[in-house]
C-alpha positions as CSV (number, residue, x, y, z in Angstrom):
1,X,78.8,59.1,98.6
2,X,77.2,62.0,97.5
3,X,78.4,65.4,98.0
4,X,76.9,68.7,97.8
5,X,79.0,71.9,98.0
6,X,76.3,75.1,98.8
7,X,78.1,78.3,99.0
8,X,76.0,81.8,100.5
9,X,75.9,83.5,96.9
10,X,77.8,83.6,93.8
11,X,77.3,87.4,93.3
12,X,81.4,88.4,93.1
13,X,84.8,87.1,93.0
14,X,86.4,87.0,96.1
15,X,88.4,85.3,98.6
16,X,85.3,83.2,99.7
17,X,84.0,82.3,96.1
18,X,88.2,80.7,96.0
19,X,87.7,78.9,98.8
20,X,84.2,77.6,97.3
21,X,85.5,76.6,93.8
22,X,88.4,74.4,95.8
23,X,85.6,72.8,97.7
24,X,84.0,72.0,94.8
25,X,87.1,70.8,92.5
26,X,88.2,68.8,95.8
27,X,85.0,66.9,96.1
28,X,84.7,65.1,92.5
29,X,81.0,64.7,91.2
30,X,79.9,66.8,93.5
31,X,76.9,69.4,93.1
32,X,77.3,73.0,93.4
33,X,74.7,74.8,95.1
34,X,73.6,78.2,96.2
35,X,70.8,80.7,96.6
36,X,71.7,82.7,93.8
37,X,74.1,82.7,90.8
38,X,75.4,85.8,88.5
39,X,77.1,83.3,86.0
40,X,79.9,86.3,85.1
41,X,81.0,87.0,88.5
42,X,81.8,83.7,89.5
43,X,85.5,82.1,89.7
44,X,86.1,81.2,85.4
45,X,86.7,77.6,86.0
46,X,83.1,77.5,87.9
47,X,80.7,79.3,85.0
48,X,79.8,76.5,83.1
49,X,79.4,73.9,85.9
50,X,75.4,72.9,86.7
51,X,74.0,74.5,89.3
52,X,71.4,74.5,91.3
53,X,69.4,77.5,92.9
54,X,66.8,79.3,95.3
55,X,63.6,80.7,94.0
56,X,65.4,84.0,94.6
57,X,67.6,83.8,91.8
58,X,63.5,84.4,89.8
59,X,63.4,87.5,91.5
60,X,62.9,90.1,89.5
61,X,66.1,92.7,90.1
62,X,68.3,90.1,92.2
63,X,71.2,89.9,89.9
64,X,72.0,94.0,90.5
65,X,70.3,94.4,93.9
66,X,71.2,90.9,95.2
67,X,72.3,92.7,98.8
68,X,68.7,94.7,99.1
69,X,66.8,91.6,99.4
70,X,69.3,90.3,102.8
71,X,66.0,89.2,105.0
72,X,65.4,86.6,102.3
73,X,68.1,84.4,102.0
74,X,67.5,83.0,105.8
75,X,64.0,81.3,104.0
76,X,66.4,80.9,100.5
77,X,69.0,78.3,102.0
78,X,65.9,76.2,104.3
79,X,64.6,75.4,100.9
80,X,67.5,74.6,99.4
81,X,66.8,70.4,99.1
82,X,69.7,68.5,100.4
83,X,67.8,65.2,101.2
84,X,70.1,63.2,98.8
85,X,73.5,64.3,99.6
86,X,75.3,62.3,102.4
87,X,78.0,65.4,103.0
88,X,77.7,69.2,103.2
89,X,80.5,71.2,102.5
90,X,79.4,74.8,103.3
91,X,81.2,77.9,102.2
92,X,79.3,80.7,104.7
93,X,80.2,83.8,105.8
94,X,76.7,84.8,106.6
95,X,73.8,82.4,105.5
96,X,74.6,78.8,104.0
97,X,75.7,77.1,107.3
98,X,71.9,77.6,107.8
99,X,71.2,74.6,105.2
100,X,69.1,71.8,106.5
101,X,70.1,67.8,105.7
102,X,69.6,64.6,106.4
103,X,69.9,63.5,110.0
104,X,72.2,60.8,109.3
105,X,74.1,63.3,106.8
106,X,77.4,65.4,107.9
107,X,77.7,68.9,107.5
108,X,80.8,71.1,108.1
109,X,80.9,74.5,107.1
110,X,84.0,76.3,106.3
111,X,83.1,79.7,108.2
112,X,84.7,83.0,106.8
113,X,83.3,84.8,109.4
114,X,80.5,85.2,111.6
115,X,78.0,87.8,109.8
116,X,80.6,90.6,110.0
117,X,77.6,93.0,109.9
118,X,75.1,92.0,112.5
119,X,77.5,91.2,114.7
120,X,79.2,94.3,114.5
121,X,76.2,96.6,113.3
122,X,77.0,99.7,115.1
123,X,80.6,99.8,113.0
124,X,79.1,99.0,110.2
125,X,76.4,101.5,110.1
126,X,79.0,104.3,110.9
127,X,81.8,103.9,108.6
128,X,78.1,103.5,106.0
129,X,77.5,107.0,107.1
130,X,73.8,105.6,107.7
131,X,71.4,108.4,109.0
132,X,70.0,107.7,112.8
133,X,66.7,106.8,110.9
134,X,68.1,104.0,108.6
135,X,70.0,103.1,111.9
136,X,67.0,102.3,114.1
137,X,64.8,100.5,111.4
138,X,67.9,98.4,109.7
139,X,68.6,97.6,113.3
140,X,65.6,95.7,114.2
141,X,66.0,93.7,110.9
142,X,69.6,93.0,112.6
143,X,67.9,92.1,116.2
144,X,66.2,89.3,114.0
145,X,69.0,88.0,112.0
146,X,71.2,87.7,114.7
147,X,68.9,85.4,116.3
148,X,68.5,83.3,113.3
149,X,72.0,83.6,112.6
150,X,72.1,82.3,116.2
151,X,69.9,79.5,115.3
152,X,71.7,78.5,111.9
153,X,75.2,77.8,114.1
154,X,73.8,75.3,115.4
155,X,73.0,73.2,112.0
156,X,76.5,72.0,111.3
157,X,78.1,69.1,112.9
158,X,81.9,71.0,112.2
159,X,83.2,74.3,111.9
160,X,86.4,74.8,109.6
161,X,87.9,78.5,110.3
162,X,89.6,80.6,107.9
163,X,92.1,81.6,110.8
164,X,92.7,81.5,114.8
165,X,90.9,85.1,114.8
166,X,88.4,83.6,113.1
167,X,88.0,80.7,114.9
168,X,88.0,83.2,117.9
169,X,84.7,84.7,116.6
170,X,83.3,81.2,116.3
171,X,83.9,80.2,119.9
172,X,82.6,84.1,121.2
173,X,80.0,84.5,119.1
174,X,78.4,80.7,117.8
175,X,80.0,78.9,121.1
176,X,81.7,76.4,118.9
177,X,85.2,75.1,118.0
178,X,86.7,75.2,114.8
179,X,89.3,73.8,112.9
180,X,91.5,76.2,111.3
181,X,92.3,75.4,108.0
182,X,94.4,78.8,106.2
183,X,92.5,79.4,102.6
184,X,93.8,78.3,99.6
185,X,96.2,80.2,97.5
186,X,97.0,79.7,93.9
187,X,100.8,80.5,94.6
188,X,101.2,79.1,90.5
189,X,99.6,82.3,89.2
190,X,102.0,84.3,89.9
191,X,105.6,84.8,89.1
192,X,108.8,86.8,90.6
193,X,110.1,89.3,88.2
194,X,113.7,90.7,88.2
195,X,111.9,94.3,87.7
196,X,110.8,96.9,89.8
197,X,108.8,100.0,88.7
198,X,108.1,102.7,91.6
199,X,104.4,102.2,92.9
200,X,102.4,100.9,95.8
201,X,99.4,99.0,95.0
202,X,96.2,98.5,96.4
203,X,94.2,94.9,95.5
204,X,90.7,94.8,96.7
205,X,87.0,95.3,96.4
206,X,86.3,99.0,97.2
207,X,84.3,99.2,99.9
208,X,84.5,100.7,103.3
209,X,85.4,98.3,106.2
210,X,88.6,97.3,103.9
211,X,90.3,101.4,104.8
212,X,91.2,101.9,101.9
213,X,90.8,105.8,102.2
214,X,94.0,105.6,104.7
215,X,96.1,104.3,102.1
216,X,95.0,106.8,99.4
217,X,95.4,109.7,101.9
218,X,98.9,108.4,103.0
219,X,100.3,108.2,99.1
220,X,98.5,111.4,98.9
221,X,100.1,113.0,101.2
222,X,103.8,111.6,100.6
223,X,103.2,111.8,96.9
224,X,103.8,108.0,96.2
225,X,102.3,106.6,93.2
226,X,99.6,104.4,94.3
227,X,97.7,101.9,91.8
228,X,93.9,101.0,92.3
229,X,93.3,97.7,91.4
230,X,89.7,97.2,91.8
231,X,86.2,98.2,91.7
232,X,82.8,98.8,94.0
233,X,80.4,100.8,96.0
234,X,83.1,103.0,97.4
235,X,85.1,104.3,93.8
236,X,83.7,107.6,93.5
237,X,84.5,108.8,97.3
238,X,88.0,107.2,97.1
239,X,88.5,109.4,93.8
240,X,87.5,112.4,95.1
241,X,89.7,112.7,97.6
242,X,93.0,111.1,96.1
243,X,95.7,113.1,94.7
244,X,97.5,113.3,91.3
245,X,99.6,110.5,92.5
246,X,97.0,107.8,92.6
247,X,95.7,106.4,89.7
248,X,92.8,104.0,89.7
249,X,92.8,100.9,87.5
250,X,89.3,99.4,88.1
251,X,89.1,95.7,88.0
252,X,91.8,93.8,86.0
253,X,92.4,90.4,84.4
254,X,94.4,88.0,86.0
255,X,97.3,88.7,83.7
256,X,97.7,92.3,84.2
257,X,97.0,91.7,88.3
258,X,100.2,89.7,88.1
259,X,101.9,92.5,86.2
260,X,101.0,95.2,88.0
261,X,101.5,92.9,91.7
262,X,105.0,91.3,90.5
263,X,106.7,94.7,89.9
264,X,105.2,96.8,92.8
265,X,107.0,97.9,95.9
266,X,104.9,96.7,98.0
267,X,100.6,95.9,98.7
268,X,99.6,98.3,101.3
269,X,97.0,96.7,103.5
270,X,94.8,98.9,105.7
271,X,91.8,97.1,106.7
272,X,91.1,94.4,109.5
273,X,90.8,91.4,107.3
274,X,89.2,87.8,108.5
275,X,92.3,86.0,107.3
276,X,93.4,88.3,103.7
277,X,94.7,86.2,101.1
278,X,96.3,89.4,98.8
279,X,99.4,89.7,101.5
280,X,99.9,85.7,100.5
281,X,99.1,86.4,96.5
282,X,101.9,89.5,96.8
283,X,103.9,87.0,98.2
284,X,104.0,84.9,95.8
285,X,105.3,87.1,93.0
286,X,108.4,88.0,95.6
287,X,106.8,91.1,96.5
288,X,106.0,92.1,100.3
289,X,103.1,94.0,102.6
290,X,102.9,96.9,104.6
291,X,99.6,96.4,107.0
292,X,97.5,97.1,109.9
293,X,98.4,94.9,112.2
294,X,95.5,93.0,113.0
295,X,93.3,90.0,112.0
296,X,94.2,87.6,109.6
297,X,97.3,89.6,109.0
298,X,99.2,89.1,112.0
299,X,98.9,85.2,111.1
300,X,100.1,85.4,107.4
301,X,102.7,88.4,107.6
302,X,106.3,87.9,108.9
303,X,107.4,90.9,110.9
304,X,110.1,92.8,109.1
305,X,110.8,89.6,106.3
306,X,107.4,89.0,104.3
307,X,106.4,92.7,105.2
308,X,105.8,95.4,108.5
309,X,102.9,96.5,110.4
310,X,101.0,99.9,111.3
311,X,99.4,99.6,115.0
312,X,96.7,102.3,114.1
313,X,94.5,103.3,111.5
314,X,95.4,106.5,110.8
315,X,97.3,108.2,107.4
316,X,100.0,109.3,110.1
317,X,101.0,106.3,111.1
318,X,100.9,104.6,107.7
319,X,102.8,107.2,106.5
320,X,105.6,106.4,109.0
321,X,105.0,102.6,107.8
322,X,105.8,103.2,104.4
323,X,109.0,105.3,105.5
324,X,110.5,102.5,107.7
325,X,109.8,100.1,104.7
326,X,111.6,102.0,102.0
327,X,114.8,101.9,104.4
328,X,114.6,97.9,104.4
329,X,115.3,95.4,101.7
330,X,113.1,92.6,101.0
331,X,114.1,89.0,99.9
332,X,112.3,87.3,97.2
333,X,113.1,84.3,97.3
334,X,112.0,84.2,101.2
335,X,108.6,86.1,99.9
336,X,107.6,83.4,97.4
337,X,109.4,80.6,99.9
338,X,106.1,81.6,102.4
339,X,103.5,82.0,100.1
340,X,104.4,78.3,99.2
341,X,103.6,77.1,102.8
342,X,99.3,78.0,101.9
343,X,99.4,76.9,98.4
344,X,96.0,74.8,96.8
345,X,97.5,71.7,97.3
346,X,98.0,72.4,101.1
347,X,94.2,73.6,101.7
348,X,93.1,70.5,99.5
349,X,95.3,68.2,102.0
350,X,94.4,69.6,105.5
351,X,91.1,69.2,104.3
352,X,90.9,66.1,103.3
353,X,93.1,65.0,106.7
354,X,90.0,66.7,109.0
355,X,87.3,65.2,107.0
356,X,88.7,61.7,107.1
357,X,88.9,62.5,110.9
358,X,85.2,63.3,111.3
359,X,84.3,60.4,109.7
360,X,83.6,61.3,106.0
361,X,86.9,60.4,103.9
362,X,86.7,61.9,100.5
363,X,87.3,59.5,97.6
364,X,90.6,60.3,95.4
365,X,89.7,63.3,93.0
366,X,90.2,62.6,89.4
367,X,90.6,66.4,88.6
368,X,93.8,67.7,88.0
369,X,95.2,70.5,89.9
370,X,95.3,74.0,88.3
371,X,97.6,74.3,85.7
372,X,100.4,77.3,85.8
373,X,99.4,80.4,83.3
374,X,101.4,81.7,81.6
375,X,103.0,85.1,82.4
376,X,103.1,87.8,79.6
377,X,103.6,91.7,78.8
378,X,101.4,91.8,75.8
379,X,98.2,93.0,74.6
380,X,96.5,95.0,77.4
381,X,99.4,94.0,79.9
382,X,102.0,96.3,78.1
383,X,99.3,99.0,76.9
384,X,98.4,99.6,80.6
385,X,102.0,98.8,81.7
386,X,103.2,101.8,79.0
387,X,100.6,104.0,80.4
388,X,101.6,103.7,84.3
389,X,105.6,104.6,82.6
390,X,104.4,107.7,80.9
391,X,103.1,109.2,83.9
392,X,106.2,108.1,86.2
């Protein structure tokens, strides 16, 4: 059997790219595929495996401006040739369930979302600050792409969801059920510590839809040391208005992420995630989550045990969050106990089970499961680490 595994665009590292690189490592001898690849962004264990790509990854420019060129990859993943492969795995939140196979082939496409942005243009454009201009003429493009996008739901014989509000958006939006299959987390890259250092931490791409300005403004305002893990669009607006108690760290290696996330207080959480795997990855290291309570959240976070909720996005309210939570306690062992219940091997099993009950078994994988790395204070770990002390 013959397997390909075509994921939107490997342009970042992110919670989709994870779920991708499982797909792939699940599927032994399988070919990776996409419209475009930036070979240093993509998941380590994924930058030297072949892979094929669109004519758009020839476009002069398309590795920095990959997300100016949007109307394109509807045409990019049609001529993606997937005549040979007898089963699809697709990893879409916006363009790859679009992929056209065989007639006798299967296709399911593990959905991350419906296009957050064309479904939900007129949020978008306003937390984008876009001018009424830039509005009207990005919102025809939009008019268009939702019908495609429309169009491109119909293509796959399955839909696997990320999570039940996920699989909600499916059945509004695409009119299709969906298997709900939680991501994978890699629970063995992290470790509990016995210490705790006094800061909040924030873990994510910087961009607006994730909130992060309520967090910033919260610390801010209650003068609790707040670390920026992170980088993206929205950096230089979160700086400006932070105060002398946040400190932004820019994007990390894995080994310092586990530093910093293993002796926090606590991730703060702000945005309406599809399912958000960084409450889970905390988690894992023993430590828990304040969050908005909404979205993929309410389905990985245990009230008042793995973490507490905000009902409202505002700093106000997050401000009373954090309160409540430095009254409570917080168990590691039950933290790390949780994360265990979405671990690799999990995803890599429900999978398996749904795809053997479509029809399309997957033979036994000869690659071994991610090994455990190791955890360590030196180098940059403890230079950064001494850093964060020194300004305590």
């Amino acid at each position: 059997m013959k397997i390909a595994v075509v994921h939107d665009y490997f342009t970042q590292q992110g919670g989709a790219e994870k779920v991708a690189e499982e797909m792939y490592r699940m599927s032994d001898g399988a070919s990776l595929i996409s419209t475009v690849g930036i070979r240093n962004k993509m998941p380590p264990s994924l930058r030297d495996v072949p892979m094929q790509t669109s004519w758009m990854q020839s476009i002069p420019g398309i590795q920095k401006h990959y997300r100016l060129f949007f109307m394109l990859y509807p045409l990019a993943v049609r001529s993606l040739d997937l005549s040979q492969y007898d089963l699809v795995l697709s990893s879409s939140s916006g363009y790859a369930k679009g992929v056209q196979t065989r007639p006798d082939a299967l296709h399911v496409c593990y959905c991350h979302t419906p296009m957050r942005w064309v479904w939900n243009f007129d949020g978008y454009s306003e937390r984008e600050g876009m001018s009424a201009a830039g509005r009207k003429v990005l919102g025809l493009m939009v008019r268009g792409l939702r019908h495609w996008d429309e169009s491109a739901s119909r293509q796959p014989d399955h839909f696997v969801a990320n999570s039940k509000t996920v699989a909600k958006r499916i059945r509004d939006v695409y009119h299709r059920v969906a298997e709900v299959i939680n991501p994978p987390i890699d629970v063995d890259r992290f470790r509990v510590s016995d210490q705790q250092d006094d800061y909040y931490i924030l873990l994510s791409r910087l961009i607006g839809y994730k909130r992060l300005d309520l967090a910033i403004e919260a610390c801010s305002k209650l003068n609790r040391k707040l670390l920026v893990i992170g980088d993206g669009p929205y950096r230089e607006r979160l700086m400006a208005m932070a105060g002398p108690s946040v400190q932004f760290m820019g994007r990390l290696s894995d080994s310092d992420v586990n530093y910093y996330v293993s002796r926090c207080r606590a991730l703060i959480f702000p945005g309406e995630e599809d399912f958000g795997m960084a409450p889970l990855e905390v988690a894992a290291a023993g430590r828990p989550c304040i969050a908005y309570r909404a979205g993929g959240a309410e389905e990985t976070i245990v009230d008042g045990r793995t973490g507490l909720f905000f009902d409202t996005q505002d700093p106000e309210d997050l401000m009373s969050a954090i309160l409540r939570f430095e009254k409570q306690t917080w168990g590691t062992d039950e933290l790390r106990e949780h994360a265990e219940g979405f671990r690799t091997e999990v995803f890599q099993e429900r999978m398996r089970t749904f795809l053997k009950r479509v029809g399309c078994p997957l033979p036994a994988s000869t690659l071994p499961f991610r090994t455990q790395r190791p955890f360590s204070e030196s180098g940059k770990v403890a230079a950064i680490a001494q850093d964060v002390r020194s300004a305590s």
